[in-house]
C-alpha positions as CSV (number, residue, x, y, z in Angstrom):
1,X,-44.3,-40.2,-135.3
2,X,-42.5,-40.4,-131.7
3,X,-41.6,-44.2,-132.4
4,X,-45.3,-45.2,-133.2
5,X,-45.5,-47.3,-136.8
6,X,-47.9,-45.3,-139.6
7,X,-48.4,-47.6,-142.6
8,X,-49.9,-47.7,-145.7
9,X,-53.4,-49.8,-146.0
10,X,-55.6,-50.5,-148.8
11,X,-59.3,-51.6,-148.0
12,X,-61.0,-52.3,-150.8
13,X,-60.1,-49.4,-153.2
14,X,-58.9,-46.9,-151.4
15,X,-55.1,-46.3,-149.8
16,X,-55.1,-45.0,-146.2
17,X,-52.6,-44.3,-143.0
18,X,-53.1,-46.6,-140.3
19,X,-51.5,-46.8,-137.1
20,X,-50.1,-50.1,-136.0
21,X,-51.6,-50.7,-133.0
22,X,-50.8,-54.4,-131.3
23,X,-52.3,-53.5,-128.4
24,X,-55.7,-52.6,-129.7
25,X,-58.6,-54.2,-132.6
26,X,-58.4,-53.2,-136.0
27,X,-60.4,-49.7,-135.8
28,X,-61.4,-47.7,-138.9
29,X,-62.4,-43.8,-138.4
30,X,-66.3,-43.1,-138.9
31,X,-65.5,-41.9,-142.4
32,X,-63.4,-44.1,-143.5
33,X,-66.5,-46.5,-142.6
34,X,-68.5,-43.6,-144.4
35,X,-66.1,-43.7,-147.2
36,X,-66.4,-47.1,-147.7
37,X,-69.8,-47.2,-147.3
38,X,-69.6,-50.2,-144.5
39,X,-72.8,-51.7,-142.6
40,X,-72.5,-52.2,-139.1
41,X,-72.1,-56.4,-138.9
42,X,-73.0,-56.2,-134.7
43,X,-72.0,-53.8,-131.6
44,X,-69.9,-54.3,-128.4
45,X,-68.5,-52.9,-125.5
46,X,-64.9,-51.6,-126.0
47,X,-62.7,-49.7,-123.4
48,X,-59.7,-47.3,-124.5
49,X,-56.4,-47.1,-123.2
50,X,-57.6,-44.5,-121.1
51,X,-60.3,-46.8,-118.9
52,X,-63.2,-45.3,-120.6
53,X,-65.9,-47.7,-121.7
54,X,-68.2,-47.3,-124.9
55,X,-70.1,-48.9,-126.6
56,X,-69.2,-49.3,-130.5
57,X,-70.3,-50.8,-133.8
58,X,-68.1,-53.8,-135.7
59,X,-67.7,-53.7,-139.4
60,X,-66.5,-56.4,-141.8
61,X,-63.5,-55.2,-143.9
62,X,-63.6,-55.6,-147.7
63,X,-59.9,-56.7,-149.1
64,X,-57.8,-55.3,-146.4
65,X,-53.8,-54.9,-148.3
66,X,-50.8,-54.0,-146.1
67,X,-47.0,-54.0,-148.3
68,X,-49.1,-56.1,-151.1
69,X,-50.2,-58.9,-149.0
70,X,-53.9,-59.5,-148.5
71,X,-55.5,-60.4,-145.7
72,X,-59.5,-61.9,-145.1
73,X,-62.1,-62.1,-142.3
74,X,-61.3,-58.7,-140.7
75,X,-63.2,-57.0,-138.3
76,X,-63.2,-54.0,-136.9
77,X,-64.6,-51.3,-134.4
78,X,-65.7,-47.7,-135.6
79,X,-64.1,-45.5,-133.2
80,X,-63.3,-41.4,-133.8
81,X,-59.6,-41.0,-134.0
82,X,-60.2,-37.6,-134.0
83,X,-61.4,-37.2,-130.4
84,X,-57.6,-39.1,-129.4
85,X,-55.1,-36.3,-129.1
86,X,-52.2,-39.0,-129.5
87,X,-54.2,-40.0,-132.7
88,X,-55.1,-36.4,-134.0
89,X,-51.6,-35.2,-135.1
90,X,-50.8,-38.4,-136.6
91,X,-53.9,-38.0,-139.6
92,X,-54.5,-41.8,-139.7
93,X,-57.5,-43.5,-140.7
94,X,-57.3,-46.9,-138.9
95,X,-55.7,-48.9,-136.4
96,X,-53.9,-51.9,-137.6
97,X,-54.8,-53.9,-134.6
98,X,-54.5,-57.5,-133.2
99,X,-56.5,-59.0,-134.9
100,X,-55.7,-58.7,-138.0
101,X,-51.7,-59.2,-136.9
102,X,-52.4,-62.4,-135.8
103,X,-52.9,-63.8,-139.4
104,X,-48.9,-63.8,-139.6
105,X,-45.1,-63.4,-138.4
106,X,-44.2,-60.2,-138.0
107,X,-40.9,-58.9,-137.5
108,X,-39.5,-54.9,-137.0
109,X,-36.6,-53.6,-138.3
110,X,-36.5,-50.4,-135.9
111,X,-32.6,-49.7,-137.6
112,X,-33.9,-49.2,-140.6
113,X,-37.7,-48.4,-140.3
114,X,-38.9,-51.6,-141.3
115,X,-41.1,-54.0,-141.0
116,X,-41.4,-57.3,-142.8
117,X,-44.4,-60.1,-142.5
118,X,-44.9,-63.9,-143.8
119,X,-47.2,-66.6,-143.3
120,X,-44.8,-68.2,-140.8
121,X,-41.9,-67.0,-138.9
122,X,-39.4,-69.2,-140.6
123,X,-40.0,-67.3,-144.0
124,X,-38.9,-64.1,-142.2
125,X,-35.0,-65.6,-142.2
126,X,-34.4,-65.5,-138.2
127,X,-31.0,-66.8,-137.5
128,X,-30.7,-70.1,-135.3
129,X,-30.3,-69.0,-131.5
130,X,-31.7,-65.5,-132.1
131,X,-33.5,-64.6,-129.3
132,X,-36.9,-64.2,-128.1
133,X,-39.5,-63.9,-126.3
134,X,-42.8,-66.6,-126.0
135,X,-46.3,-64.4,-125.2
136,X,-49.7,-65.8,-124.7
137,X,-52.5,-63.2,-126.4
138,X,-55.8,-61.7,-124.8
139,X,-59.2,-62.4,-126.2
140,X,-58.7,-59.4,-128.1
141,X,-55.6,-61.0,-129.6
142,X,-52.9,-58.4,-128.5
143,X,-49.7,-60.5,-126.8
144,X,-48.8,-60.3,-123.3
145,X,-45.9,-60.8,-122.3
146,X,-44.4,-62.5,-118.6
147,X,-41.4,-60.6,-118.0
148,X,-38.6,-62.2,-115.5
149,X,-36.1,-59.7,-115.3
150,X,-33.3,-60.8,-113.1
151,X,-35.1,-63.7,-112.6
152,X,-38.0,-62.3,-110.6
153,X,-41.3,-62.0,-112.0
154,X,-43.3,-59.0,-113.2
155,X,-46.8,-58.6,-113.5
156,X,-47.9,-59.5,-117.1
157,X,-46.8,-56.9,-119.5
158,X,-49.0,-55.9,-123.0
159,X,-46.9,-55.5,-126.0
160,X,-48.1,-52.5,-127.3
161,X,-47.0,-50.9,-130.6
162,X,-49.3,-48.4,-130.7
163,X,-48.6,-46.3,-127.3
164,X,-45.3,-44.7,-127.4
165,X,-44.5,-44.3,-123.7
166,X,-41.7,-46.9,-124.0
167,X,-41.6,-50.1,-121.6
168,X,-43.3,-48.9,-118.0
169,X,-42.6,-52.0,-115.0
170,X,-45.0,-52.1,-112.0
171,X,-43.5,-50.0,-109.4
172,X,-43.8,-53.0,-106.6
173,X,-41.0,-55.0,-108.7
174,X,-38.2,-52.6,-109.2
């Protein structure tokens, strides 16, 4: 899956692949919404990673599940996976996006292809002095990070679990 995180999701009755996607809404495919048989709650303007910009329905998730915790309130944007070559190969349903991650601490394991998820971060077991990084999150919820490498400041960076192209700084700071 070239580094990107696939996980297992149950909404309402029915267990799917969704891509963990940080940088993005929660999405569901058009049938998956089918599937579930979801109403469209409202519409708004949404623009891909690409630039392009569209204009796409919201849906309100029924129980949404992810490693047996539930999670409530979560909306998301009907978009065709399909059409995303990235997406294509990887047969997911969903995104697993922002706003749903915001309703918890999340922490990856990338040693051992894990990731693990509480209420608060202190449940997750960090060690004292472990370090980290504060981030400040877009409307759309997805954390952006102000990167001071060497002690000179980068242009604001989007923490992006869902692209796979690895860390990329703006050319006029290196």
């Amino acid at each position: 899956t070239s580094g990107l995180y696939v996980v297992p999701v149950r909404v309402g009755e029915r267990e799917s692949r969704f891509l963990l996607d940080c940088g993005a809404p929660t999405a569901v495919s058009p049938q998956l919404r089918s599937a579930l048989g979801l109403s469209t709650r409202s519409r708004t303007r949404a623009v891909d990673a690409r630039g392009t910009e569209t204009v796409v329905d919201v849906v309100r998730l029924p129980r949404t599940t992810v490693g047996g915790v539930q999670f409530a309130d979560i909306s998301a944007v009907v978009v065709d996976l399909e059409r995303v070559p990235e997406l294509r190969c990887l047969g997911v349903e969903g995104l697993l996006g922002a706003n749903l991650m915001r309703q918890a601490a999340w922490r990856f394991d990338f040693g051992h292809g894990r990731i693990r998820f509480a209420s608060d971060l202190d449940t997750l077991g960090f060690p004292a002095g472990a370090p980290s990084a504060r981030f400040i999150t877009l409307d759309s919820g997805s954390p952006l990070l102000r990167p001071v490498p060497d002690g000179r400041p980068v242009d604001d960076t989007v923490l992006d679990t869902g692209a796979n192209v690895g860390p990329v700084a703006p050319a006029r700071s290196l």
